[in-house]
C-alpha positions as CSV (number, residue, x, y, z in Angstrom):
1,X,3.0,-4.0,4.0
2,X,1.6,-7.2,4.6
3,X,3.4,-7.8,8.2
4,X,2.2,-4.3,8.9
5,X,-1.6,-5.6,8.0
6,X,-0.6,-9.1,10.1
7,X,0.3,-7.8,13.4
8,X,-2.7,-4.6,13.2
9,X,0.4,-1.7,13.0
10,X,-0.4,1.2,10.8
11,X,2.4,2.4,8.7
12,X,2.8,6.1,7.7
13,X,6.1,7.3,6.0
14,X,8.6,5.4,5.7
15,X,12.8,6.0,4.6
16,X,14.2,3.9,1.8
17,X,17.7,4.3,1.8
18,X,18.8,3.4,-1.8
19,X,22.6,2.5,-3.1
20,X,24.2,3.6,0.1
21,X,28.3,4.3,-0.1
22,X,28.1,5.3,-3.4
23,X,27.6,7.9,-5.6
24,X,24.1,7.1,-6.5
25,X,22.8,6.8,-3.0
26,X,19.4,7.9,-2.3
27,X,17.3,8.5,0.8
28,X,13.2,9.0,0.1
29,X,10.9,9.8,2.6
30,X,7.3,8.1,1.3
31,X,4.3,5.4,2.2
32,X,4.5,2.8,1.0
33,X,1.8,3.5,-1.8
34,X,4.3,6.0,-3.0
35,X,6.8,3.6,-3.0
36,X,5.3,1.1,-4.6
37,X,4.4,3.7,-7.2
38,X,7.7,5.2,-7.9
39,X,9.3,3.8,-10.8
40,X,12.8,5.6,-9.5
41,X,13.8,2.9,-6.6
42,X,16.4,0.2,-7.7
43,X,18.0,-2.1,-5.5
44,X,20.1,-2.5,-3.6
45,X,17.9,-0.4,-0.9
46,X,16.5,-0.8,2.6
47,X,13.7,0.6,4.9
48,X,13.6,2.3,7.9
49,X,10.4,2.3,9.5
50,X,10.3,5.2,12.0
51,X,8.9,4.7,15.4
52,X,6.5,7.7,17.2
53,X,8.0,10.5,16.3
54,X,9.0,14.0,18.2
55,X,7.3,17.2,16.5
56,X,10.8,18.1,15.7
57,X,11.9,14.7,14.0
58,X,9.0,14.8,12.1
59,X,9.5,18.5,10.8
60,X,13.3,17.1,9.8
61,X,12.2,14.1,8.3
62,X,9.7,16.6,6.0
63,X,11.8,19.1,5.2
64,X,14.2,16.2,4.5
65,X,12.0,14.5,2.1
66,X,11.0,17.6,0.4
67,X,15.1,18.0,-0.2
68,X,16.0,14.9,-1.5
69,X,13.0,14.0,-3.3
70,X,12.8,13.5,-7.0
């Protein structure tokens, strides 16, 4: 967030990936206010920070999210 805030770059949604390869692995589709809000996320996780995104990536990472979320 505060990189984000240091180099001017807006952040929208973002992926944390949560406990991949095992079989509590997670994959949540938020901003990072959401994030910060969820008591749910336990490490080990990681971001992915998704670049411009096609209409059709963006439907996928929505429908996605909507999914997997809890």
């Amino acid at each position: 967030k505060q990189s984000a805030k240091n180099h001017n770059f807006k952040l929208g949604k973002i992926v944390l990936c949560q406990a991949l390869g095992t079989s509590k692995a997670k994959f949540i589709y938020q901003t990072i206010r959401e994030l910060e809000e969820n008591t749910k996320i336990h490490p080990p996780y990681c971001f992915i920070i998704p670049a411009k995104l096609h209409f059709i990536e963006n439907e996928i990472l929505q429908e996605f999210a909507e999914k997997l979320s809890y």
